[in-house]
C-alpha positions in Angstrom: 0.0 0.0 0.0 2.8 2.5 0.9 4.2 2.2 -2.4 1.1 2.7 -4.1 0.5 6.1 -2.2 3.6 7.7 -2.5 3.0 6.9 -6.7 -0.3 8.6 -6.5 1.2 11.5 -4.3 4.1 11.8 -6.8 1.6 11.8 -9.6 -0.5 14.3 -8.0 1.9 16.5 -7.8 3.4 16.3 -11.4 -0.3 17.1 -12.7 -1.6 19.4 -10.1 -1.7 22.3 -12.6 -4.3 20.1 -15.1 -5.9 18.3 -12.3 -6.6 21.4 -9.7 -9.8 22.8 -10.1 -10.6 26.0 -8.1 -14.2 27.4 -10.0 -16.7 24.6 -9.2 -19.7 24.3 -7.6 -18.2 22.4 -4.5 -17.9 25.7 -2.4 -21.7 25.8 -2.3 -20.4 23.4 0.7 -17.9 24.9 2.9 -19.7 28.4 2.2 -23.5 27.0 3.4 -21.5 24.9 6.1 -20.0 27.7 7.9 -23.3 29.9 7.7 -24.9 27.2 9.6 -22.4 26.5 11.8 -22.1 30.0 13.0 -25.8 29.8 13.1 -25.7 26.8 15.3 -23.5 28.7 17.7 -25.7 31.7 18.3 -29.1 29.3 18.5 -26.9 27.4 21.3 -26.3 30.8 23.5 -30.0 31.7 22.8 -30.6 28.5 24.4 -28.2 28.4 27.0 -27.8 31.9 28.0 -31.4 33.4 28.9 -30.7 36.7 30.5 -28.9 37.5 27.1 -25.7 40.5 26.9 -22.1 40.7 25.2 -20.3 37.8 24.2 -21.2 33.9 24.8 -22.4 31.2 26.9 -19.9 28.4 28.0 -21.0 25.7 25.9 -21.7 28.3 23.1 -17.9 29.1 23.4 -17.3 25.6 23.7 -19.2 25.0 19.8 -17.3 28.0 18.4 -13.6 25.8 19.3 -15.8 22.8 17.9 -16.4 24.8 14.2 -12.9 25.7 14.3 -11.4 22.1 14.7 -14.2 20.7 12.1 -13.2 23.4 10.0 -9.4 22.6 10.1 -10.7 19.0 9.5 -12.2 20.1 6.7 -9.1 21.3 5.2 -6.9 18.4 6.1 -9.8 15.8 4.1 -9.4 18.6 1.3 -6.1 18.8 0.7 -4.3 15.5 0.1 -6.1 13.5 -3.1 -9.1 12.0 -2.4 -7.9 8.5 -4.0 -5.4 9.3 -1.1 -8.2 8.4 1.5 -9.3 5.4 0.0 -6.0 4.2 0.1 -6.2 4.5 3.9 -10.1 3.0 4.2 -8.8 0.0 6.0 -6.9 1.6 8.5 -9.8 3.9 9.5 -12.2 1.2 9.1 -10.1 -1.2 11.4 -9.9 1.9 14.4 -13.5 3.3 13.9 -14.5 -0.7 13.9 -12.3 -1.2 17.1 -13.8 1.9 19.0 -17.2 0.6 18.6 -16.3 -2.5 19.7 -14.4 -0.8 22.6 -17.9 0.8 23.5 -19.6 -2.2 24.2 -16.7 -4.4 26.1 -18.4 -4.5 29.7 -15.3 -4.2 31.6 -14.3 -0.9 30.9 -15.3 1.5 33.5 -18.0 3.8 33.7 -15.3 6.8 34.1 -14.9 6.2 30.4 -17.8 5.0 28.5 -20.5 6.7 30.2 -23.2 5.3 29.5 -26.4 8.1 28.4 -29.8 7.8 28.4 -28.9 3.8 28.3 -26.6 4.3 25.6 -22.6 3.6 25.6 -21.9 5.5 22.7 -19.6 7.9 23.8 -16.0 7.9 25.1 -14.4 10.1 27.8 -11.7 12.0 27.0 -11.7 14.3 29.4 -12.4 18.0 28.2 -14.7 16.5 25.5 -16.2 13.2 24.8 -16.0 11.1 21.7 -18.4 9.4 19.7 -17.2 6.7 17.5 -20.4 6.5 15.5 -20.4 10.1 14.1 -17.1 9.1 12.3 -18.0 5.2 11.4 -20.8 6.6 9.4 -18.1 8.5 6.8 -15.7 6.1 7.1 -18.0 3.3 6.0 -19.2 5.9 2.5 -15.4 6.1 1.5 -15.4 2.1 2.2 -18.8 1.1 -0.1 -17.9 4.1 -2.8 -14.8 1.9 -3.3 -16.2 -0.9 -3.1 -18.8 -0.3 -6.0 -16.4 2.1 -8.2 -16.3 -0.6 -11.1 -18.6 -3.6 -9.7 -21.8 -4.7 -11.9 -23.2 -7.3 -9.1 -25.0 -5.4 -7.3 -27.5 -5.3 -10.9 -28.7 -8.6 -10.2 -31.1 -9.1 -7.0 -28.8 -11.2 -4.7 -25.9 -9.4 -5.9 -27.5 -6.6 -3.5 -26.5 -8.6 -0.4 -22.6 -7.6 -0.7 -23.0 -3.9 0.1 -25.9 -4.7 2.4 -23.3 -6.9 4.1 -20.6 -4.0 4.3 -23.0 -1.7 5.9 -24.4 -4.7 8.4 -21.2 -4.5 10.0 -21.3 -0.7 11.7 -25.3 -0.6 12.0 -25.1 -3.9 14.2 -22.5 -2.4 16.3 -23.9 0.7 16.6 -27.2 -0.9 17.6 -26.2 -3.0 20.1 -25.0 0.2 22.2 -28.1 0.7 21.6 -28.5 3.5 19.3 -31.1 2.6 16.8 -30.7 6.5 15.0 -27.8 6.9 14.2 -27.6 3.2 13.0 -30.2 3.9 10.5 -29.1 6.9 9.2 -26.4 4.4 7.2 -28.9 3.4 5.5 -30.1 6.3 3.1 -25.9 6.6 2.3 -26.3 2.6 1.4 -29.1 3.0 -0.8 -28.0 6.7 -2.6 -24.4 4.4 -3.4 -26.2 1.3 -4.8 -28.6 3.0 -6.6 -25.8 6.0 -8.4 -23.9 2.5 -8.9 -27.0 1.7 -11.2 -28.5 -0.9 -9.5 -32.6 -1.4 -10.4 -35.1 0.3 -8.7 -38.0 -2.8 -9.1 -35.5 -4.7 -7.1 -34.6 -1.8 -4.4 -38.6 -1.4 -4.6 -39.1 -5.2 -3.3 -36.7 -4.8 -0.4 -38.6 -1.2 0.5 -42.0 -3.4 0.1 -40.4 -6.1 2.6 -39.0 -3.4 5.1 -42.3 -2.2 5.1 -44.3 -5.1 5.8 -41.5 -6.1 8.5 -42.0 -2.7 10.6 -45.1 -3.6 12.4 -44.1 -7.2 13.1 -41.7 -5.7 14.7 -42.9 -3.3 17.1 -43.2 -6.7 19.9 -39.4 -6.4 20.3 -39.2 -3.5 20.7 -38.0 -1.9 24.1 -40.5 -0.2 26.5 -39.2 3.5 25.7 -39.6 3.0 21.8 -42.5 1.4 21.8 -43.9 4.9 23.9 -42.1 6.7 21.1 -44.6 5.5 18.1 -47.3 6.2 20.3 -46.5 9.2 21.2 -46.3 10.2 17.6 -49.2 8.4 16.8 -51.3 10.5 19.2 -49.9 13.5 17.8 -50.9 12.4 14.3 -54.2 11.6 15.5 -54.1 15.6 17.4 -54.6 14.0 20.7 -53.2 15.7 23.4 -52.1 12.6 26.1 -49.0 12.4 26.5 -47.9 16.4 26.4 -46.8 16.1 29.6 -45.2 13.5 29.6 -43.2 11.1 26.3 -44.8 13.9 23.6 -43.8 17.4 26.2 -40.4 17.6 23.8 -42.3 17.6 21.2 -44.9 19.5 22.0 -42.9 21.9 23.5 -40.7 22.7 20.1 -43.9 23.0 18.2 -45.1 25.5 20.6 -42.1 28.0 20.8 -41.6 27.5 17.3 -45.0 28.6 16.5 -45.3 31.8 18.4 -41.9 32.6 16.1 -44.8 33.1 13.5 -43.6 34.5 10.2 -40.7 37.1 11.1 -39.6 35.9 14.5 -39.2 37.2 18.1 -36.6 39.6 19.5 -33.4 38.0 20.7 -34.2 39.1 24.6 -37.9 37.2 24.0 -36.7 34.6 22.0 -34.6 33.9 25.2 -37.5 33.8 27.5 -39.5 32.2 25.3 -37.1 29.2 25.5 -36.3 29.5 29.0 -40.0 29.6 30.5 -41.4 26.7 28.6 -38.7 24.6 29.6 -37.5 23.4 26.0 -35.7 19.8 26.4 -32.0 19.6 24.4 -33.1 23.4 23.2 -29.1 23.6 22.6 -28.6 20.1 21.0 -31.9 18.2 19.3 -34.1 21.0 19.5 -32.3 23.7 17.9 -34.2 24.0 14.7 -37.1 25.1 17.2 -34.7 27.7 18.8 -33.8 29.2 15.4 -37.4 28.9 14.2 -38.3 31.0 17.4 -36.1 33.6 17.0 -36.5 33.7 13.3 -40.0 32.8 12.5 -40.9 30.8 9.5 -38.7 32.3 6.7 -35.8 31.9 9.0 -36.6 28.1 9.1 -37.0 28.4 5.2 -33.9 29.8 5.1 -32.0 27.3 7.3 -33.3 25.0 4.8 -32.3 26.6 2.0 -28.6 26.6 3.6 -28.9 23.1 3.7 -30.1 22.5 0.0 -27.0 25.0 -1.0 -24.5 22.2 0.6 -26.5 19.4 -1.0 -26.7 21.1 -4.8 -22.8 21.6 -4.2 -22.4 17.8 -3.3 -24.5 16.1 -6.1 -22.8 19.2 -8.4 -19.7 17.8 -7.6 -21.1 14.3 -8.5 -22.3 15.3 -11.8 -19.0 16.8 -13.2 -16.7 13.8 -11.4 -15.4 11.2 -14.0 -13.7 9.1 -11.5 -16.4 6.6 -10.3 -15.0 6.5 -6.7 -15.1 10.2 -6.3 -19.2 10.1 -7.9 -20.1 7.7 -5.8 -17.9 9.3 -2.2 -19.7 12.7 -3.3 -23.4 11.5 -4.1 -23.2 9.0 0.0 -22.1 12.1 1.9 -24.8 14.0 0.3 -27.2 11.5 1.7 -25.7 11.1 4.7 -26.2 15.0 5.3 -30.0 15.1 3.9 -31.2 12.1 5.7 -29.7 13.5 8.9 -31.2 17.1 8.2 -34.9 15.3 7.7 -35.0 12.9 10.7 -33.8 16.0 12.8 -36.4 18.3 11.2 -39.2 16.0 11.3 -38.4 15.8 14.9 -39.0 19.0 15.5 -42.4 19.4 13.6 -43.9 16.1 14.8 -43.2 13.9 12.1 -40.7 11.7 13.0 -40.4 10.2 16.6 -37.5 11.7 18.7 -34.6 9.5 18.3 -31.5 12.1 19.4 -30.3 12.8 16.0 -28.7 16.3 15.2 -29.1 19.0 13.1 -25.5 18.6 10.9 -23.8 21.5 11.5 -26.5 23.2 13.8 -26.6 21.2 17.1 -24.2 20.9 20.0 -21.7 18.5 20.0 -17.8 18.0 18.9 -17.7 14.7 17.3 -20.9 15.3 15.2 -19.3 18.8 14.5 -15.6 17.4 13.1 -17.6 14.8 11.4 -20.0 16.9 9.1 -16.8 19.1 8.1 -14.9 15.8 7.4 -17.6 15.2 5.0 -17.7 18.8 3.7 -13.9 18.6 3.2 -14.1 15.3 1.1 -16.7 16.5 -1.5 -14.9 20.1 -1.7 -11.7 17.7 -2.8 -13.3 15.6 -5.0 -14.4 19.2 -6.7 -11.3 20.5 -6.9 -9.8 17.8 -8.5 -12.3 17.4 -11.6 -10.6 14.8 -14.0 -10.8 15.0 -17.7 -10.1 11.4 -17.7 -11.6 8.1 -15.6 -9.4 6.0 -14.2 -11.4 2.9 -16.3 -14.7 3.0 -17.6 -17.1 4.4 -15.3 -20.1 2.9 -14.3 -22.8 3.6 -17.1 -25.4 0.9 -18.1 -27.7 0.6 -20.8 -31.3 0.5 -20.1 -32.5 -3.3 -19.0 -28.8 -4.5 -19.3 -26.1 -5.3 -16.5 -23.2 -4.4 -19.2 -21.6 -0.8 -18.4 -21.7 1.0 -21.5 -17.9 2.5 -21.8 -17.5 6.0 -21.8 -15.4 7.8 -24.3 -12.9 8.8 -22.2 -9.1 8.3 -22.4 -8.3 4.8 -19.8 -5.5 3.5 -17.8 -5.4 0.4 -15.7 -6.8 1.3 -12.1 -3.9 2.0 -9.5 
């Protein structure tokens, strides 16, 4: 391998002038990711600091050191070639892999792996904790994008069970911590990768049918606190109040403050009240959509949302103009990664998904989530900025109703 990477260094930088690409639309990504970081870090001393004044709350200080590392993160995914990374996938896969594992090993002491809310899923190190899972989920996108660069298997049915089998491996260890969402939210970066690679959609339909069907036969092993989950959010579907005060008063509670936000938003000493008197639950971490939607009223939320379609048009952009299939596929994972996260969060908020403790990317408290969404900004800035004229081999396109790529008419070398 070590030979192999100092090649692809050396030829990196003998063509950086042809293979550097500074005007593409893979800024959309840092540029909407700072905005909502620096966002994030005002919603969190709205929510932590209710009597207002100069300068910042602790933890608000605390997420402003968080940007900065996530931004120098960033820069340090950016930099080196991308086809750099993949080289190291196994390395990364082997530690993230370990840590998890290290999470569930009973012996080690509470003083480390503190368990929250029932869940061991982060480690102690000291100032700040760690949590493995926030990186496993981009490590295992560089590992599947690899995997499917050139493969034509997964265009058969059974030939889905190989990346299904890949992305088994993190979403059973993360669920047995337990942590059932974050585990799931692999899931949207497995399918966004199998289906870019061009597997069918009648046969990704059938397993959707299946999944579906398997849900409610389900819900009887389910744990106690889960099952009160879809309850709770089938009351408030059903716009019964039971439960307000009790499983559905987070819920609730972020539908209220967001609502007296109405269109154009309170001022920042009442948004702070606001927030503080009604006793919003994880206002600073889960629940800051609500805080931002409070302060800002409705078009602010619109416009938090369009920051968020800005990072995903600059991700998918990035995937359109990439010729090397690894650096599509990398590019098109993170993107869903990054959407499916903003959704589950967002329909949180609203009352459309049950709470499950996922963040806001970008937006909530919280250092290892923080380093990881700029870890995944960085990566799709460098596959922009290194657009190829050239594929590495044939990239991935297949003819309609046929499991033979069709080969692009591009210039080819064998694949490093």
């Amino acid at each position: 391998m070590l030979h192999r990477l100092c090649g692809l260094m050396l030829a990196e930088g003998a063509g950086s002038r042809a293979r550097w690409s500074l005007a593409n639309i893979g800024w959309l990504c840092p540029a909407a990711a700072l905005a909502l970081s620096l966002l994030g870090v005002y919603a969190i001393d709205l929510a932590t600091r209710p009597q207002g004044g100069p300068g910042l709350s602790p933890i608000a200080h605390r997420q402003l050191v968080f940007v900065g590392v996530g931004v120098l993160a960033a820069a340090v995914a950016c930099v080196p070639h991308y086809r750099i990374v993949a080289m190291l996938r196994w390395p990364m896969a082997v530690v993230t892999l370990g840590l998890l594992i290290f999470l569930l090993l009973p012996f080690v002491p509470a003083s480390i792996v503190t368990p929250r809310n029932g869940t061991r899923g982060w480690i102690n190190l000291g100032p700040i904790d760690f949590q493995p899972a926030e990186v496993a989920k981009v490590v295992f996108v560089v590992m599947l994008a690899w995997h499917m660069r050139y493969r034509k298997s997964h265009r058969r049915f059974l030939g889905l069970l190989g990346p299904a089998m890949i992305a088994f491996v993190p979403i059973g260890l993360i669920l047995l911590q337990p942590d059932f969402g974050t585990a799931m939210m692999i899931v949207p970066a497995l399918g966004a990768i199998i289906i870019a690679a061009g597997a069918k959609l009648r046969h990704l339909a059938v397993i959707a049918l299946v999944a579906a069907m398997a849900i409610p036969a389900s819900y009887p092993f389910l744990k106690p606190y889960q099952k009160q989950r879809v309850i709770g959010l089938v009351h408030q579907i059903q716009g019964n109040r039971e439960g307000a005060d009790d499983i559905n008063f987070q819920s609730f509670t972020a539908q209220k403050v967001m609502g007296s936000g109405l269109a154009r938003g309170n001022s920042d000493p009442h948004a702070r009240a606001l927030i503080r008197y009604n006793r919003l639950p994880e206002a600073h971490n889960d629940m800051v959509y609500s805080v931002l939607v409070t302060r800002f009223g409705f078009w602010g939320g619109v416009g938090v949302l369009g920051l968020y379609l800005a990072w995903l048009l600059g991700a998918l952009g990035v995937a359109a103009t990439c010729s090397d299939p690894f650096g599509r596929l990398l590019s098109v994972g993170l993107a869903a990664l990054i959407a499916a996260q903003t959704l589950v969060n967002i329909g949180m908020n609203v009352g459309l998904v049950p709470i499950v403790g996922i963040t806001l990317p970008f937006l909530s408290y919280g250092g290892s989530s923080m380093v990881a969404v700029w870890l995944t900004t960085g990566l799709v800035l460098g596959v922009g900025l290194r657009r190829s004229s050239q594929s590495f081999r044939p990239s991935f396109e297949y003819a309609q109703g046929d499991a033979t790529p069709v080969l692009s008419n591009v210039r080819t070398r064998p694949s490093p």
